[in-house]
N, C-alpha and C positions, 0 to 999 in steps of 0.2 A: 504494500500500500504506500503511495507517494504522501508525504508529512509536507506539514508547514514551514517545516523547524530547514536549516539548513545544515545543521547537523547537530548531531547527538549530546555534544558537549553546550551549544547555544540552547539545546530544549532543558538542558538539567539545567542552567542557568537563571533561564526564563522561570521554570517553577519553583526555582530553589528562592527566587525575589518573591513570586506568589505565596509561596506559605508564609513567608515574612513579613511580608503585608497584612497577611489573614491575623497573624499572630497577634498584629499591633491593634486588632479591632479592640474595641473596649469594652464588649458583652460576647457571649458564648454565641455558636453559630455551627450548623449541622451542613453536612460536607455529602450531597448521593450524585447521583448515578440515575436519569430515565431512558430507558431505550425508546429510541426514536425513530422511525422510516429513514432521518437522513443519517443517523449514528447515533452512538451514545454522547450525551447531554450531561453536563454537568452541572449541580446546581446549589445555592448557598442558600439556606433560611436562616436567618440572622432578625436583629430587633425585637420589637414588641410583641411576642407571640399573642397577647391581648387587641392588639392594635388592627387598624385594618389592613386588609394582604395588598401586596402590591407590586406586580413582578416589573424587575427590570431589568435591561440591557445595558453592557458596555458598548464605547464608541466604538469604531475600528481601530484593531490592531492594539485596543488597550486589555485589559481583563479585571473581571469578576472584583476580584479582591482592589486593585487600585482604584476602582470604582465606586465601589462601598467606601475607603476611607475617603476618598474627596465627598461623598456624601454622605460622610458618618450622623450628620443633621436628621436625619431619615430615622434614625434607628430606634430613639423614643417616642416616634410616635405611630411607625408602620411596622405591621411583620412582612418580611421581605424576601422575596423569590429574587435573587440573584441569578441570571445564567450566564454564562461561559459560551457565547457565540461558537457555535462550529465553525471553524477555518477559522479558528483568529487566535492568537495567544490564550494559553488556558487549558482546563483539561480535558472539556469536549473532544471528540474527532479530528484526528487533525489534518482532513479531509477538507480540499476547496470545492467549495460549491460553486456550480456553474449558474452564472445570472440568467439563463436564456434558458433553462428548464426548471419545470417545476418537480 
């Protein structure tokens, strides 16, 4: 399978800053795995498990985790579906998706 990564040492790199990042959240946060038609899906609940849900997206090419801290704001008042875009930094699939098929 063709990866994102361009090689093996820049993907241990890339995640070894993600969980570091993860680390520095400032509340607890549950780390799975959904199978999906385009790959496996990786995804963070984090925040207010009280609060109301509210899934979201990294920009391109950013991830999950750097995400959440620039919007640690979020965390006391929504419970938070974090995912891990496939084809982009992260631990989703690291499978490019083609823009022209669905």
């Amino acid at each position: 399978m063709k990866t994102i990564y361009k090689s093996e040492e820049g993907k241990r790199a890339i995640l070894a800053l993600y969980d570091d990042q993860l680390a520095r959240l400032p509340i607890p946060y549950k780390s799975f795995f959904v199978d999906t038609s385009f790959g496996n899906t990786h995804v963070i609940e984090t925040g207010n498990l009280s609060g109301v849900p509210l899934l979201v997206f990294h920009g391109g090419n950013a991830t999950t985790a750097y995400n959440l801290l620039a919007c640690n704001y979020l965390l006391n008042d929504f419970h938070i579906y974090a995912v891990d875009t496939i084809g982009h930094p992260g631990k989703s699939a690291e499978i490019s998706l083609s823009p022209n098929n669905c």
